[in-house]
N, C-alpha and C positions, 0 to 999 in steps of 0.2 A: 880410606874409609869415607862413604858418602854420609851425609849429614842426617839421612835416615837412621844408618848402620850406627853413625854418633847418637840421635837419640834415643837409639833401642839401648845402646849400650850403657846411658846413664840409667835410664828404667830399671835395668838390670842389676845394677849398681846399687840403684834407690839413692841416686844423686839428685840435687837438682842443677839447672846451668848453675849457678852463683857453687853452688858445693864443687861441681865437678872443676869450676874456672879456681878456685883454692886449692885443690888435690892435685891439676894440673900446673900451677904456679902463675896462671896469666890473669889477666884482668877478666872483669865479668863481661865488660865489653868484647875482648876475646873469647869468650864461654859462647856468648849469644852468636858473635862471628862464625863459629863452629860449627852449630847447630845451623846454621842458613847455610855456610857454606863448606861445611866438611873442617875436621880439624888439622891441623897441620902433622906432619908425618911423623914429631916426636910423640904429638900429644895422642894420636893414635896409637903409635904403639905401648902408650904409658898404659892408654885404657884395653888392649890388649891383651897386655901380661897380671894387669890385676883382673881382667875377667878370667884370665886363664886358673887365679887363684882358686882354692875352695873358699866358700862365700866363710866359713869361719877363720878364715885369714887372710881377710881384707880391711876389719874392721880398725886396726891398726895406722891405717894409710889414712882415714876417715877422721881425722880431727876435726872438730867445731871450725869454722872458719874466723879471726878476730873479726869483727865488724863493727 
């Protein structure tokens, strides 16, 4: 996944980096990482198989992030 392909796919999501770097379990520093320069091959395929979701059964994976 090129870092394009990652920020179309949070868009699509309705993530933001800091949401998606919570749902993906890495820091935000690793969110931003992603975004410049593609996400690593689990975190791709994590966002993957929830785009593959219907969008009313995603909303589950979507916790508030603590902050």
């Amino acid at each position: 996944m090129t870092p394009s392909q990652y920020r179309a796919a949070l868009e699509e999501l309705g993530l933001t980096q800091a949401d998606a770097a919570h749902v993906l379990g890495v820091s935000i520093r690793t969110g931003t990482y992603y975004a410049q320069r593609g996400p690593s091959a689990p975190a791709a395929l994590a966002l993957q198989l929830l785009l593959a979701l219907p969008p009313n059964k995603r909303a589950p994976y979507f916790a508030p992030a603590m902050t």
